[in-house]
C-alpha positions, 0 to 999 in steps of 0.5 A: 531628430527625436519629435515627442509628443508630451501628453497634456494632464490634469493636476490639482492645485491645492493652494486655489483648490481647483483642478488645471490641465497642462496642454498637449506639447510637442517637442523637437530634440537632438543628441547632438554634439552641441547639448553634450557642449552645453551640459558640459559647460553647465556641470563641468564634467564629461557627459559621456564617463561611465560615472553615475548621474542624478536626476536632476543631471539627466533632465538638464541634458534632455532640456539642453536637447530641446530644440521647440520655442515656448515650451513650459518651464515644468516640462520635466514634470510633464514627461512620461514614463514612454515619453522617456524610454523613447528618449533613451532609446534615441539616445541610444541608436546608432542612428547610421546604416556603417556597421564595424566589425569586432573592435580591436582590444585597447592598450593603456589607458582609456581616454575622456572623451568630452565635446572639446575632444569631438571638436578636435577629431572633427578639426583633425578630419576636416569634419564640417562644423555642421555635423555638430547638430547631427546624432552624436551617435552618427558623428561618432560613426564618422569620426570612426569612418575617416579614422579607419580610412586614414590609417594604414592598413595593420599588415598581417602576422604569418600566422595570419596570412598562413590561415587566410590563405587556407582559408581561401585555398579550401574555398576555391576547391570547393567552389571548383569541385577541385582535390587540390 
């Protein structure tokens, strides 16, 4: 969870012409699974395409985050330029210690991923239906992680094995001080 501090600022409001402050708000936000949902369902389209997006479908996704009660209807207005690198850069982390090695090149055609698919995968995988409101980027490790654990291992060509087995030959004489 993502806890922003939106700075309270000052604005003039020229129909009263007179000066108001906006009060310091402190917002709770979550990337999760069930803001892409409801993005989606607002705009009808896959969150997660490489299609460009407007402003205005950028900050719907952010208010769909927020997880704070009572907080002002021109919130958006209110966030600053820190506030929405943070974002970004929330958005953006793995969120998780697994690490994966070089990913394997895909053959065919890309899939759409959208929140009904996330849905499958964790149907599929016995995921909880509380990591839903986990890091999106954290399910996505997840999913990956029970993927790889219930695929068979990929069995090596000759080639391969011919290379590790050198590999690992050169090695133990080093270590043991052999010549062969």
């Amino acid at each position: 969870m993502l806890k922003l501090i939106v700075p309270g600022q000052e604005f003039f409001d020229e129909v009263k012409q007179e000066f108001f402050s906006s009060k310091i708000v402190i917002l709770d936000l979550e990337h999760s699974l069930v803001s892409l949902s409801k993005w989606e369902s607002e705009f009808k389209k896959p969150f997660l395409s490489t299609g460009n997006r407007s402003t205005h479908e950028v900050y719907r996704y952010i208010n769909h985050m927020i997880l704070s009660k009572d907080i002002p209807e021109n919130i958006m207005l209110l966030l600053t330029k820190e506030n929405l690198d943070s974002i970004n850069a929330y958005i953006e982390s793995t969120e998780s210690a697994t690490t994966f090695g070089e990913l394997p090149e895909r053959k065919g055609k890309a899939e759409t991923i959208t929140s009904e698919l996330i849905y499958y995968w964790m149907i599929a995988f016995n995921v909880p239906f509380e990591c839903q409101y986990w890091h999106l980027n954290r399910l996505f490790s997840l999913i990956r992680v029970c993927n790889l654990k219930n695929s068979k291992p990929k069995k090596m060509g000759r080639r391969e094995l011919a290379l590790r087995n050198k590999e690992l030959n050169e090695r133990r004489r080093t270590e043991l001080g052999s010549s062969g």
